[in-house]
N, C-alpha and C positions, 0 to 999 in steps of 0.2 A: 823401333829401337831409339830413333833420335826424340822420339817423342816424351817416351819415357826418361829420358836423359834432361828433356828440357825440362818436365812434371817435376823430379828430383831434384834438380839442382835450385828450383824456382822456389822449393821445400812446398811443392803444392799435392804430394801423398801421404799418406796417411799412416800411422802404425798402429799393427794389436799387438796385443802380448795377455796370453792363455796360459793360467799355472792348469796344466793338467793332471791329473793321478800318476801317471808315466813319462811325461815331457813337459817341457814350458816350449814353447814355440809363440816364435817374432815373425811378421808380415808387415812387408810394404806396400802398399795396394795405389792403382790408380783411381782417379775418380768416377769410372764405370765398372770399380771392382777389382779388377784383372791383379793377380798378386805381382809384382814385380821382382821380389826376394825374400828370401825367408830365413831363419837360421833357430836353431833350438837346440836344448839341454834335456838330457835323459836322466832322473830320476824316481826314484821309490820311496814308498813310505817305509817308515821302520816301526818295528813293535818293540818301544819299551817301558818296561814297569806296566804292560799292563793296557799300553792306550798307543792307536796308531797316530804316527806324528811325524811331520819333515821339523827339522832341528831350523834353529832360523837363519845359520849361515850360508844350508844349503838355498834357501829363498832367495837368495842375494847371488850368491856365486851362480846360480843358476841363470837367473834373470840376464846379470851381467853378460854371462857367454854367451844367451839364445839373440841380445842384442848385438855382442861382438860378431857371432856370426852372420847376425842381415847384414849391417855394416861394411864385415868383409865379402861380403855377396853382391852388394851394391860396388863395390869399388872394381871387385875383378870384372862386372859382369856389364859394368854401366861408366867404367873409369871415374867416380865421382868420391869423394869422400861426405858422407851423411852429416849433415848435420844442423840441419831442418827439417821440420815437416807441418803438414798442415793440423794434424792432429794427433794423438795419442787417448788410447783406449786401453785397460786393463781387467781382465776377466779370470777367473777362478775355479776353482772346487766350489760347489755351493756348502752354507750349512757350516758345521764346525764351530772352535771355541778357540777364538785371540784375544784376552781380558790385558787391558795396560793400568798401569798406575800414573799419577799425576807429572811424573816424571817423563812419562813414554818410557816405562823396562816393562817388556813382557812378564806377566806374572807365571805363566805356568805354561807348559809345552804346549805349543799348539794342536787340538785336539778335531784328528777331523772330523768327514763324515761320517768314515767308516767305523766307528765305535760305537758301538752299541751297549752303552755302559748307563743308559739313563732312565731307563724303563720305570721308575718309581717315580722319576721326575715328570716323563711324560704323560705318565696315566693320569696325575693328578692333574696336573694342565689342561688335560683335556678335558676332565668333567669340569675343571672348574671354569673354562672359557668354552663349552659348549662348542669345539673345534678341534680338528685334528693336530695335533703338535708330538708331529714324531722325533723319535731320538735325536735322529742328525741335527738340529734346530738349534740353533743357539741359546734360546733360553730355554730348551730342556736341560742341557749342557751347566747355564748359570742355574738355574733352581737346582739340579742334581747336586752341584758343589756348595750349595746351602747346605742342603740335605744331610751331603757331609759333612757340613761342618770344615770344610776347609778355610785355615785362615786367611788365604788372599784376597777374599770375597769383598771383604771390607776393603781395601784398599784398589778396589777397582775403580778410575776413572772414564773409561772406553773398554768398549766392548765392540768387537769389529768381525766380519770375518778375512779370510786370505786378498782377494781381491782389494777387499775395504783396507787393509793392510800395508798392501804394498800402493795404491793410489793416494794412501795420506802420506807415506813418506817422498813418494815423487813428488807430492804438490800441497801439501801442509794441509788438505781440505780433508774434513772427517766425513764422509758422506757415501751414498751407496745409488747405485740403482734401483729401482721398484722390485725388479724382476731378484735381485739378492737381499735384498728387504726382506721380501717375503718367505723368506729362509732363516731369516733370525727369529721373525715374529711376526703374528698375521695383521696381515694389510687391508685396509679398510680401502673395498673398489670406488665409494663416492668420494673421500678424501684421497688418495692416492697417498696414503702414509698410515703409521701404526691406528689398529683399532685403539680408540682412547677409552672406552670402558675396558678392555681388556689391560691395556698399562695401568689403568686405576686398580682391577681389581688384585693383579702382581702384586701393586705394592700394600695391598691391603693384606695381602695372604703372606710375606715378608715382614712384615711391619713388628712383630714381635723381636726381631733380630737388630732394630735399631740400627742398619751399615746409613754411611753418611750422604748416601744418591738414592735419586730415586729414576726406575728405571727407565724413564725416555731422554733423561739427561744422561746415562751415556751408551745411549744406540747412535748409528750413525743419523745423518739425515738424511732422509727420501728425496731422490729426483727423479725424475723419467726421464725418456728419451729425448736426445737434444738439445738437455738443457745444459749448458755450461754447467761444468765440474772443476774448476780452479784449472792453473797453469804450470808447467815442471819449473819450479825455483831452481835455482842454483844448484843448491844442495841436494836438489833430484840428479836434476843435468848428470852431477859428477857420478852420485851412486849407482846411475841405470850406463851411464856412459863413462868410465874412470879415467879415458882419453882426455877426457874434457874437451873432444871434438862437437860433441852435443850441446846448443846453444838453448838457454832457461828461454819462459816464455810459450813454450807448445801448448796451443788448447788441448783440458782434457775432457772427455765426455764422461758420464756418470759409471764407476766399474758396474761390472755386471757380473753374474754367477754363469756357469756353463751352462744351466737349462736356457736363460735368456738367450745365450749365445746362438745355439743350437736353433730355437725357435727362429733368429734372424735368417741364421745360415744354411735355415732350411724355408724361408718363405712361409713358415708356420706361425702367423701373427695374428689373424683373422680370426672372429669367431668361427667354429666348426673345423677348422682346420686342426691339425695334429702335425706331430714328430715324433720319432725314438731316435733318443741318441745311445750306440751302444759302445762300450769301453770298455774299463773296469769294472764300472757298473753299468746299469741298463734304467732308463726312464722313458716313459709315454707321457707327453708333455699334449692335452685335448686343452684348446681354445673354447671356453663355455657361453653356449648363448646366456644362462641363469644358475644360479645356487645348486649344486645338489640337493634331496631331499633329505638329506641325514648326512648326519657323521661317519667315516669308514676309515679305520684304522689301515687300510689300504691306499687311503690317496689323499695326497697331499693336496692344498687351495694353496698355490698360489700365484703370481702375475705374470703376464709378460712387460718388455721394458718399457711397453705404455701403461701398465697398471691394468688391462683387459684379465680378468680371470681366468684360472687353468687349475685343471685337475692332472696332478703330478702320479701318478702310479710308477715308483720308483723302485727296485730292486739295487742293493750293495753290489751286488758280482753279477758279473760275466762275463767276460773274454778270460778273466785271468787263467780259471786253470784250461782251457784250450792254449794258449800261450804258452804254458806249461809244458805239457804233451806237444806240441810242435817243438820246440827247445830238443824235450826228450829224442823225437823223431830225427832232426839234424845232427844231436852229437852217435845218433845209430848209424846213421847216412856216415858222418864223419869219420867215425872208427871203422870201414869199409872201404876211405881212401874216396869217399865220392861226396864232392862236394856242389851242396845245391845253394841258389841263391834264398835267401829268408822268405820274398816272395814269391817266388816260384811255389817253394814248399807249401805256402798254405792255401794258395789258388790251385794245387795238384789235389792236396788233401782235403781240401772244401769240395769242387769239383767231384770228387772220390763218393762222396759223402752223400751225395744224389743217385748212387749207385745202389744204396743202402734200400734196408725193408722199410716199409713205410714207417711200422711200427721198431723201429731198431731194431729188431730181431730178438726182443725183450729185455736189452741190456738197459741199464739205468746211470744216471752219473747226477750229484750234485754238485757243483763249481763253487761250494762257499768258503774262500778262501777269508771271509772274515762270516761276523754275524749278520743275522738277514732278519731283518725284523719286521716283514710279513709272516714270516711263519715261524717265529716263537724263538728263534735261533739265536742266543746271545752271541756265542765263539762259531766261527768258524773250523772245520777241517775237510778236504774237497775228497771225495766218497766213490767211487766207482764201482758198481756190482753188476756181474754175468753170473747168472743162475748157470748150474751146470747144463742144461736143456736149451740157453740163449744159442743162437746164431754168432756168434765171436768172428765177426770179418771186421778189417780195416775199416770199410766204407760205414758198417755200422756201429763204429767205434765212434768215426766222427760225426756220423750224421747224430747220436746218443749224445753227443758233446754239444752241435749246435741247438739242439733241441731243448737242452737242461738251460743252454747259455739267458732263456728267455721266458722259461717255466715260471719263476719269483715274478716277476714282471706282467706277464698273461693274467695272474691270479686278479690282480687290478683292475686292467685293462676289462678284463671279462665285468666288472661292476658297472664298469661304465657302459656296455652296450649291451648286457643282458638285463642291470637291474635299473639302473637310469635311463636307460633307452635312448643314450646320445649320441645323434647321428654324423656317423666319419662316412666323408666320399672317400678320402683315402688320407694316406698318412704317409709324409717324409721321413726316409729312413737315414740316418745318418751316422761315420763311425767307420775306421779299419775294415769292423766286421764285413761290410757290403761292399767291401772294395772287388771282390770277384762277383762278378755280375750274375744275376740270380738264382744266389746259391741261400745263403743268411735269409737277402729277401723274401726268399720263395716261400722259405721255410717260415717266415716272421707272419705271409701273408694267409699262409693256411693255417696257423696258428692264430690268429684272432679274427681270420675271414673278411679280411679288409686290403684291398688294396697299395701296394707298398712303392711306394715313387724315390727312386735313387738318384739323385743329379750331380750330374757329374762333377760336381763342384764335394760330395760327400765326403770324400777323406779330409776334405781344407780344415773343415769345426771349427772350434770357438774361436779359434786367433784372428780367422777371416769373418767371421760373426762380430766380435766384438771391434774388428780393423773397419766394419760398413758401420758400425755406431758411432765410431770417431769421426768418417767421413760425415755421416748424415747431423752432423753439428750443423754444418749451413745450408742444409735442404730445411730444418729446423727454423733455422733463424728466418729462410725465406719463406714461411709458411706453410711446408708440406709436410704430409702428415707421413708417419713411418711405414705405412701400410702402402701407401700411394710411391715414395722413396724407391722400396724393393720391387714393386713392381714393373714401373715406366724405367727404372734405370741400373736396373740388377740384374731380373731374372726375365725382363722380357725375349732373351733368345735362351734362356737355360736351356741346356740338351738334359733329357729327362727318360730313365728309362725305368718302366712299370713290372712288377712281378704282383702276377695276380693269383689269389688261391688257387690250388691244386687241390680238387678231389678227394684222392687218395690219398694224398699224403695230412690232410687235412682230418680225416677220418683216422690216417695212423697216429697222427699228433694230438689227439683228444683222447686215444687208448693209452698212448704214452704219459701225460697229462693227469690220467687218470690214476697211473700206478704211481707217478711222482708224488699226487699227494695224499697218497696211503701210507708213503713209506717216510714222509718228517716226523713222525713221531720216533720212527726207530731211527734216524738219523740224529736228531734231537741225544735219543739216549745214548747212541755210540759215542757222539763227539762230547757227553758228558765226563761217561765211564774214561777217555781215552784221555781227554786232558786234563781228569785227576790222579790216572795211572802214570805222570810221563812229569 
C-alpha cells in the first residue's frame, strides 16, 4: 500500500485509457504492471441514417468520467489526489472513418468498424493493391465516399481513426501506432510505415477527381513501440481532466488499436504466437514467421506494435446477442422476485452450457447483430432456429450460443492451419467471454484444435495493454526491446490456466460448424426479405 502511495504521488505510474465497443475504461498501473485503480464509462454504438456511429460528445463525456473515476479511486483508495504520471497511452476500436478539415471540424459521423457499407470500395482495392483491404479499413471507408461522391471528400485535411483522434487532441501530435496503421492502410514490414507503391497507386486511381491532397499527407504518422508520441498540452490536461487537477506535460506513447492491445496484454508478440480477443466482436490475431501465399478475403495482414506481421481473422459479432439473451434471462429471474448478480448469471449459465449435447442437440443460432463480412452479410439481424426434432434444453440453448459466438471467426482461423499450414503451439484467449474458467475456452479449443491459454490477467484488455506501452516508454529509451519488456518484467509469474481440446466436443463442433455454413445463404435471404419488409 505505502508503496503504491509513494509510486503515485512521485507520478511514477502510468495510465491507459481504451475506447471499447461497450466501455472506455482508465487504469493506473505500477511499474511491474500491477493495476492500481481503474475507472470507466458504459457506452454503445448508435444506428443512424444508416451507419453505426458514437456521436462526438459521447467520446469526450465518456473519456472524462472513465478518468474522473481512476481519480476518485486513487483518492478514496490511496488518499492522493492525481495529478501526475509517468506516462499516458490511448487505444481504440481499430478501423473506421474520422476525416477533419483544415479547421479540425469533424466532417461526417464518425463511422466505425461495424459497418459494412463499402464493399465496392474494397473489392476494388484489393485487386488493385494485390492485398487484402476489408471494409472496416479506413481507406475502404475514404474510397467508398469517393465512389459516392460525397462532397466532404475534398475538403478533408486528416484522416485519423478513434484512438488517432482522441491522442491528437490530448497532445496536438497527429500520428498513430504501427499496429493501428495498419488498419487504415497496409504497412510495409521492411519500412515500418505505409506501402508507398500502394499510396502512389491510390492516388493515381483518384487522380481524375482533382481533391487538393494527396493521400499520405493526411494519414497519420507511423511510430512503433516506444517511441515518443508528443506530451498532454494544456489544452489536453483540461479536456481529459476538467478539474484542472491534471498537470500538461505527461509523456505519450504511440495510440494503438485494440488488436495491438490485446497482442501485449496477452504476451502475443512473438512470431508463432497467437490471441483471440473476444467482445463484441471476435478476432484471431497469428504472429507470422513469412507472407501468406495468397490473398484471402478472410484475413487481414496487419502489424503488431513493433511492426512484426500478423494475419488478423476477424469476425464483427460475438458476445452481443449472448448478452442479449442473458439480459432476457435476469429480467425473467426478475419478474419472479429473485434476484441474481449479472455475474453469477453468466458463469451459472456458461457452466450450464457444458452440460449440453456436443452437437447442440441440432439447434443453430447466428449472433449478427450487424453485418459480417466473411460471409456475404451486409446487415445484420441475430437469427435463432430449433427444428421441431432439436433437443430444446437450456444447456443447449447456451452452449448453441457459445458455439455461433465463434463460428465467423474459425472460418479464418481454419485457413491459417489447414491451408497455410501455420504452426500455433497455443493461443492466448482474451475477453469477458473466458472470464468462467473453461467454459468459452474449452469450447474455442475444440473448435480450432489448439490449445487455449487464459491468464488471469484476461478480463484486464486493452486498457492494461495499452497502460504497459505507456510504461515501456523507458524500457525503450533504455534499450529493450518489447518482446524481452513483457517477458523478464510482466508475465514472468503470470498464473495461466490451459483448456485443451476436447474430443467430443470437438467432433460435435465441426457437425455444428457444418450445418452453420449451409445455412448463411438462407440467413443472408431472411435478413434481406426482413429488412425490406419493416
Amino acid at each position: 500500500m505505502q508503496d503504491a502511495k509513494n509510486l503515485i504521488a512521485s507520478g511514477g505510474a502510468s495510465v491507459g485509457i481504451e475506447f471499447g465497443s461497450t466501455r472506455i475504461k482508465a487504469v493506473l498501473i505500477s511499474t511491474d504492471g500491477t493495476i492500481l485503480a481503474s475507472g470507466g464509462f458504459t457506452w454503445e454504438n448508435h444506428f443512424i441514417d444508416g451507419i453505426w456511429t458514437y456521436p462526438q460528445s459521447e467520446i469526450w463525456q465518456g473519456l472524462q468520467q472513465a478518468y474522473r473515476d481512476l481519480a476518485n479511486q486513487v483518492q478514496e483508495q490511496y488518499g492522493i489526489t492525481l495529478t501526475r504520471a509517468k506516462a499516458i497511452g490511448i487505444s481504440g476500436m481499430m478501423h473506421g472513418y474520422i476525416p477533419f478539415d483544415k479547421q479540425g471540424n469533424q466532417l461526417v459521423a464518425f463511422r466505425t468498424w461495424r459497418n459494412n457499407i463499402t464493399a465496392k470500395s474494397s473489392q476494388k482495392l484489393t485487386a488493385l493493391f494485390n492485398y487484402n483491404i476489408p471494409q472496416r479499413w479506413s481507406i475502404s471507408h475514404l474510397y467508398q465516399a469517393i465512389l459516392n461522391q460525397e462532397e466532404h471528400v475534398g475538403e478533408i485535411d486528416y484522416l485519423t481513426t478513434l484512438a488517432g483522434y482522441v491522442h491528437w487532441q490530448l497532445t496536438g501530435e497527429k500520428v498513430l501506432g504501427v499496429g493501428e496503421a495498419s488498419g487504415m492502410f497496409p504497412i510495409d514490414p521492411q519500412t515500418g510505415s505505409y506501402y508507398q507503391i500502394m499510396l502512389n497507386q491510390f492516388d493515381g486511381l483518384i487522380a481524375a477527381q482533382s481533391y487538393p491532397w494527396k493521400i499520405a499527407n493526411i494519414l497519420p504518422q507511423v511510430l512503433t513501440a516506444g517511441q515518443p508520441a508528443g506530451h498532454l498540452t494544456e489544452q489536453g490536461a483540461k479536456l481529459l481532466d476538467p478539474t484542472g487537477r491534471l498537470q500538461a506535460g505527461i509523456p505519450f506513447c504511440p495510440p494503438e488499436g485494440d488488436a495491438g492491445t490485446g497482442m501485449v496484454a496477452t504476451n502475443s508478440i512473438k512470431t508463432n504466437t497467437g490471441n483471440i480477443s473476444a467482445g463484441t466482436s471476435a478476432f484471431a490475431m497469428i504472429v507470422l514467421e513469412k507472407e501468406l501465399s495468397k490473398v484471402y478475403e478472410q484475413l487481414d495482414m496487419v502489424t503488431t506494435p513493433t511492426g512484426k506481421l500478423v494475419a488478423m481473422a476477424h469476425a464483427n459479432n460475438c458476445s452481443s446477442d449472448i448478452n442479449a439473451w442473458i439480459r432476457l434471462f435476469g429480467e425473467t429471474l426478475k419478474a419472479f422476485g429473485a434476484e441474481v448478480e449479472t455475474d453469477k448469471l453468466y458463469e451459472t449459465l456458461f457452466r450450464k452450457a457444458l452440460e449440453g449435447d456436443a452437437d447442440c442437440g441440432g439447434l443453430l443460432a447466428y449472433g449478427f447483430y450487424s453485418g459480417e463480412h466473411s460471409v456475404g452479410l451486409a446487415e445484420g439481424c441475430p437469427t435463432f432456429m430449433h427444428p421441431a426434432n432439436s433437443r430444446f434444453t437450456l444447456a443447449n440453448f447456451i452452449r448453441t450460443h457459445l458455439y455461433s459466438a465463434f463460428g465467423a471467426m474459425k472460418l479464418g482461423v481454419d485457413i491459417l492451419i489447414q491451408q497455410e499450414k501455420v504452426n500455433i503451439a497455443q493461443i492466448l484467449g482474451h475477453g469477458g467471454i473466458f472470464k468462467t474458467p473453461n467454459v468459452a475456452s474449452k469450447i474455442l479449443a475444440s473448435a480450432i484444435n489448439v490449445p487455449i491459454a487464459v491468464m488471469k490477467t484476461a478480463n484486464e484488455g486493452g486498457a492494461w495493454g495499452i497502460a504497459l506501452l505507456a510504461n515501456y516508454l523507458t524500457a525503450y529509451q533504455a534499450g529493450q526491446s518489447l518482446e524481452d519488456y513483457l517477458d523478464n518484467h510482466i508475465f514472468a509469474q503470470a498464473e495461466i490456466s490451459v483448456s485443451q481440446p476436447d474430443e467430443e466436443m470437438a467432433k460435435g463442433y465441426a457437425e455444428f460448424i457444418q450445418y452453420y455454413q449451409q445455412g448463411i445463404p438462407v440467413v443472408r435471404a431472411a435478413v434481406d426479405t426482413f429488412r425490406h419488409s419493416i
